[in-house]
N, C-alpha and C positions, 0 to 999 in steps of 0.2 A: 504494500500500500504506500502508493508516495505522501509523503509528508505535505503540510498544508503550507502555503506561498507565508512567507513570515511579513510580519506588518511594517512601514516605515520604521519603527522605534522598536520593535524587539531587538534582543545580541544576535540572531542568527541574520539580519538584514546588515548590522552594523560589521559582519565577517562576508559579507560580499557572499550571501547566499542565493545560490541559480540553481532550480531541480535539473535535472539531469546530468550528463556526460559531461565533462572536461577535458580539454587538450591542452597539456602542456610541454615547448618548445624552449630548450636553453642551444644557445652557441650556435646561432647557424652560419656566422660567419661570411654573411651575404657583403659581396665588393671587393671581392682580391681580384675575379677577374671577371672582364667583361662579360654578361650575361648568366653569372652562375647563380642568380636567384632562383631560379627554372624551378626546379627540386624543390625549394623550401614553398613560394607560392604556389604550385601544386598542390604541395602537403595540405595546407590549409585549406583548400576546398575538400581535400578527402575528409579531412577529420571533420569540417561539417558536415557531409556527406553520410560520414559514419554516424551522425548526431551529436555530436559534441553540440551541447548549449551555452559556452563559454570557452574562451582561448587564452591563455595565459601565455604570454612570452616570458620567458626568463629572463634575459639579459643576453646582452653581443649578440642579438639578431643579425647587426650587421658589422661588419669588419672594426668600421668607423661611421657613427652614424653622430653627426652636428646637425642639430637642428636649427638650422637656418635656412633660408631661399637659397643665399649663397653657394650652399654646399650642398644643393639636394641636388641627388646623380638621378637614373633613368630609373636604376633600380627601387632607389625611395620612393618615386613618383609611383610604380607598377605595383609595389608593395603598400602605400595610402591607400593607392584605390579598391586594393585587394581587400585591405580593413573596412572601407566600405563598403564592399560587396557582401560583407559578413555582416554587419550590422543590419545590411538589409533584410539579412533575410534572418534577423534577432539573432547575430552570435554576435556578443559583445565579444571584443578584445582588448585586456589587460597586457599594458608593458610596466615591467619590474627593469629599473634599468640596470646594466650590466658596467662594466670599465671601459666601453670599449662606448656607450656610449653619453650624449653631453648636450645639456640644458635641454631636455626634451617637456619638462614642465615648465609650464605659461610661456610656449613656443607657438609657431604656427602648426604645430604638427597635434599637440595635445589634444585636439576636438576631436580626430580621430577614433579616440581610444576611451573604452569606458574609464580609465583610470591611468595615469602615470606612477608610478611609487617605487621605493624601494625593498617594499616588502607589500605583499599580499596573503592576507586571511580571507579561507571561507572555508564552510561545513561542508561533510559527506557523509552521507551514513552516521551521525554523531560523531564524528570524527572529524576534528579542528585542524586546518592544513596551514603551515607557513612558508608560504613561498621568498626566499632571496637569491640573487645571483652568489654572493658567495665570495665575493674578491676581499673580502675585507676581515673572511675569519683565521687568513694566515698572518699573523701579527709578523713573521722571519721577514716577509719581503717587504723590507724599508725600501727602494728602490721602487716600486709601486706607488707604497703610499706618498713618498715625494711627489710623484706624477700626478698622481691621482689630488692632492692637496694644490698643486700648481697651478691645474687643468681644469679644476672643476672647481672655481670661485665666481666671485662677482666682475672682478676685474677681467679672469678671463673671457666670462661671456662679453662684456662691453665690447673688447678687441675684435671679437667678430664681426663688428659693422665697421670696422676700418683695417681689419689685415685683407690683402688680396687672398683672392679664392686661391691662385697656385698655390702663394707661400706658405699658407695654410695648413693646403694638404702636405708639402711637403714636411712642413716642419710635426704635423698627426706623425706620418711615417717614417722619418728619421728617428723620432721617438719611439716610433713600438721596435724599431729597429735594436735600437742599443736596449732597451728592455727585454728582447724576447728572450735572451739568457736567462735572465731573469728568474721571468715567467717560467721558461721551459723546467729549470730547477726545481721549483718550487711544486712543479704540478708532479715529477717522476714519481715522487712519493706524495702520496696525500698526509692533510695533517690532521689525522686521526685525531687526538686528542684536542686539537683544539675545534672541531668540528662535536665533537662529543659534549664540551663545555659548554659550547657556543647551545645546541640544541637540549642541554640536562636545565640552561637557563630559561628558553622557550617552555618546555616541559613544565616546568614548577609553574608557568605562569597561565596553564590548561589548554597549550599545543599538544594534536597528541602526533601527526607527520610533519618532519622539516624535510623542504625538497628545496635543494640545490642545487645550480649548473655548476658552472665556472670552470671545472676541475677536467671536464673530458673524458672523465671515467666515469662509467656506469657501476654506482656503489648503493646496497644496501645491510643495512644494520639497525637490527631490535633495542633497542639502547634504556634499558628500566621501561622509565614509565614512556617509553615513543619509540618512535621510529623515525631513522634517517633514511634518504634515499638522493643519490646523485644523480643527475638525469646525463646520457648519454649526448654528446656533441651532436647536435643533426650533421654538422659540417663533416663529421670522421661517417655517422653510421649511417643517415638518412633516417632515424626515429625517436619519437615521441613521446610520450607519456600520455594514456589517460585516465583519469580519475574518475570511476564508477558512481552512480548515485548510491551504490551501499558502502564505498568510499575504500571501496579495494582498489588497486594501482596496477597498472601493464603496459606492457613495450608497445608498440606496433611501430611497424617499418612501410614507406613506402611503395607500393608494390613498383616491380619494375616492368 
């Protein structure tokens, strides 16, 4: 028996509660090269297709995504309208944003999406879910947070309406350039422990799944009182995550 639609002011409306199916996408890594969205915009017609009633992005949808006119490429463009093809047909889309991407709230891009945030609550099955990208529970990579402290202020969004669009980009990927050692480090092993802290603190606060991108590995673990779960790169696997209305979890892959 499905559950009854929760009112404006009940907790289960204020956890972004939607009956049915869920799709949720971390890493897809759209913009390294011309036209490689294909894949991911597909995806998202399937999983509404399949009936997902809500789509959650994870974070690093896309390689580098600035929200600006500036810097919107073909791909942003075909990926907007894609968001609104889904709203049409009532699949709200949630973006949780990732590191890869910058000032996507009270942007031009924001009306798109039922929500912008960097964290996402809502119910399944009695079951309380927290969605984050993830970049921020390896406290080791100083070198990150430098950037990410740099990049994502007030002053740097100003700059955007007087850097040229080249220097721009260039100076995005010069950057992820000398970072991606970094990155790469950091991710060969996961940080177990502090991913466990991070979610033992969710838990005590009545999360009972923490679900993760970030890391590119598909990870799960029963952790006391919850559960953790990493969602797999669409960029490495082609697949998704969705979230059951009895609030059980599964892979699904793009068919090819």
């Amino acid at each position: 028996m499905n559950s009854p639609k929760p009112t404006a002011k009940s907790p289960d409306a204020l956890l972004g509660y939607l009956p049915g199916m869920r799709a949720v996408f971390a890493d897809c890594h759209v913009g390294r090269r011309p036209g490689d969205e294909g894949p991911f915009l597909d995806a998202l017609t399937v999983a509404a297709d399949r009936g997902a009633k809500a789509i959650s992005l994870l974070g690093d949808i896309f390689h580098f995504f600035i929200a600006h006119p500036k810097f919107e490429t073909v791909a942003i463009r075909r990926f907007l309208d894609a968001v609104d093809r889904l709203s049409a047909r009532d699949v709200p889309v949630t973006y949780v944003e990732g590191n890869r991407d910058f000032f996507l709230r009270r942007s031009y891009v924001e009306h798109h999406f039922r929500e912008v945030c960097d964290q996402e609550t809502f119910e399944a099955g009695g079951r309380r879910f927290l969605l984050t990208h993830g970049d921020l529970l390896n406290e080791a990579d100083l070198p990150y947070r430098f950037w990410r402290a740099l990049s994502k202020n007030p002053l740097a969004r100003a700059s955007l309406h007087v850097i040229p669009k080249a220097a721009g980009n260039r100076l995005v990927w010069k950057t992820e350039a000398r970072l991606y050692r970094s990155n790469f480090k950091h991710k060969t092993r996961l940080p177990v422990e502090m991913i466990r802290e991070f979610a033992e603190r969710r838990f005590a606060q009545g999360v009972d799944t923490v679900l993760l991108g970030h890391f590119h590995k598909s990870w799960v673990e029963d952790a006391g009182r919850g559960r953790i779960e990493i969602l797999p790169a669409f960029v490495d696997e082609h697949r998704w995550m969705e979230v059951a209305e009895d609030g059980s979890t599964s892979l699904v892959s793009l068919p090819a």
